[in-house]
N, C-alpha and C positions, 0 to 999 in steps of 0.2 A: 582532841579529835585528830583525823586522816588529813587535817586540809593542807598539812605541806604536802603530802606525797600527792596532791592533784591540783593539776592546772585547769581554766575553763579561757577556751577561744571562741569567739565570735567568728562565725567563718562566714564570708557573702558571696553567696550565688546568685546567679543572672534567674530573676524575675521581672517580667515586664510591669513599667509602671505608665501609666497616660498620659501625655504633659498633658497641660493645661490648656480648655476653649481656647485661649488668647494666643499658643504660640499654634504654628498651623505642624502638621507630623508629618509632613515629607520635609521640613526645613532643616538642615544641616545643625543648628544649635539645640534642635529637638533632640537631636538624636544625640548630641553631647552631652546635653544640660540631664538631660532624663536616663540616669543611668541604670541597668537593670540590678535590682537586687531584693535578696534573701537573708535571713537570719536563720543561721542555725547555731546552737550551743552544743558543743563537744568537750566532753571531759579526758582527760587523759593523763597516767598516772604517770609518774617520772620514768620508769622499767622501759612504757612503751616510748617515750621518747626518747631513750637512747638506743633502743633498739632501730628505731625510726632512723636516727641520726646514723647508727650504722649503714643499714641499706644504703643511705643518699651515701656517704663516704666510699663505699664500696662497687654500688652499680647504678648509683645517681648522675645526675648534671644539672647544676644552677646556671641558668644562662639567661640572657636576655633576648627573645623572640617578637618578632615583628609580627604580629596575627591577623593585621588588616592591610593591605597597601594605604601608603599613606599617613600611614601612623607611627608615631615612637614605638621603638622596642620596650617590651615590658618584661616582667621577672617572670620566672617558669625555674620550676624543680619538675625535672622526670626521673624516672626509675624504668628501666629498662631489664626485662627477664622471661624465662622460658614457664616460670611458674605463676599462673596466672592467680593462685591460692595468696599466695605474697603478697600481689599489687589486690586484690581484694579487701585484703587485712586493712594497708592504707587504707584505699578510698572509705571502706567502714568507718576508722580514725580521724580522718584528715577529709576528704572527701576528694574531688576532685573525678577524673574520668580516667577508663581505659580503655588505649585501640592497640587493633589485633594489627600487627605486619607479618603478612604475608609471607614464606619463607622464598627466597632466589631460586633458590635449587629442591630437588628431591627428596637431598638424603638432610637437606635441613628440619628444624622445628620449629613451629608454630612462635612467634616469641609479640609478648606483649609490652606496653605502654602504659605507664601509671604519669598522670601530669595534671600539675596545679599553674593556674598562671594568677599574673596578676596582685589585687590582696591576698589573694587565701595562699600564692605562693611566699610572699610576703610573711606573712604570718604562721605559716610550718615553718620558716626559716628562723620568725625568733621563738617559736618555741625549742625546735632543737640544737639553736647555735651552742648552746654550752655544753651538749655530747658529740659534738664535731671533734673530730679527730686528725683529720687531712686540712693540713694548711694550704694547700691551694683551696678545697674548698670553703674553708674559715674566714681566707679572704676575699673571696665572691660573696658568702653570706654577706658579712660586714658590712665591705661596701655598697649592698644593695639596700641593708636595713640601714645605716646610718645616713645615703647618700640620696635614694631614688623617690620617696617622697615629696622632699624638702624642692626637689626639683621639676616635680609633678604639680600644676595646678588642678583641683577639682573638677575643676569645668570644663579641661581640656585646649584652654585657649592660653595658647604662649606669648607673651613680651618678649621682644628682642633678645633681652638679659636672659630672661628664664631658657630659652631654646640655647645659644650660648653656653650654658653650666651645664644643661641637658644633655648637650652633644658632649660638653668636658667628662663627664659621668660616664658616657658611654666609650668615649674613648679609651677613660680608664680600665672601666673594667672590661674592655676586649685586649687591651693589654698584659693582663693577670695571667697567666701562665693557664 
């Protein structure tokens, strides 16, 4: 059978779930403990993940973004481009969201946003880290898949230590070129 030439990821989206009678839902651990998500299974053949991996090489950014005050920076792959048909293809694939910016001027165009944060940016990252071709990007993937977990607790609540390696991790990779 076809099963080398296709992958399957688990990708999670924000679904709201209820904590529990017991914790009250305006409480701060509510809102960490209870984190939103979705199942979705996406297949995807090896062609489109190197083609995938192109784009991000080409007119991508792995970067780590701050999305709430107050919180750690998390992983984000975007894709930035004038052809909205492209970043479509993604989201189909890969999923994620995209926004329209505005153009400055007149005689500019319309240009869009394709952006995954978090797991699901995580997880485009280890499916196309082995069609990466730009070594700076190779080693933001890397370090983000071998380093930003390990240093994430689930529940959001950090130890001395863990905050610590967290901050060494981000250090690192805003040092990377």
């Amino acid at each position: 059978l076809y099963l080398s030439k296709f992958l399957v990821l688990l990708f999670f989206f924000l679904k709201v779930r209820r904590p529990p009678r017991s914790t009250q839902s305006r409480s701060s651990a509510a809102s960490d403990v209870y984190k939103r998500q979705l199942v979705r299974s996406i297949v995807v053949n090896e062609v489109d993940l190197a083609y995938a991996a192109g784009i991000l090489d080409g007119e991508g950014s792995i970067c780590l973004t701050r999305n709430r005050v107050g919180r750690w920076p998390s992983p984000q792959v975007a894709v930035a481009s004038n052809d909205r048909e492209l970043l479509e293809w993604l989201r189909a694939q890969f999923g994620g969201s995209i926004s329209v910016k505005k153009p400055r001027r007149s005689t500019h165009q319309i240009s869009y946003d394709w952006k995954l944060t978090d797991q699901n940016a995580l997880r485009f990252l280890q499916l196309v880290r082995p069609f990466l071709r730009i070594e700076r990007k190779i080693a933001r993937a890397d370090l983000l898949l071998e380093g930003y977990l390990s240093v994430t607790p689930r529940n959001g609540r950090y130890t001395v230590d863990m905050a610590k390696q967290k901050q060494a991790l981000i250090e690192q990779f805003n040092s990377l070129p």
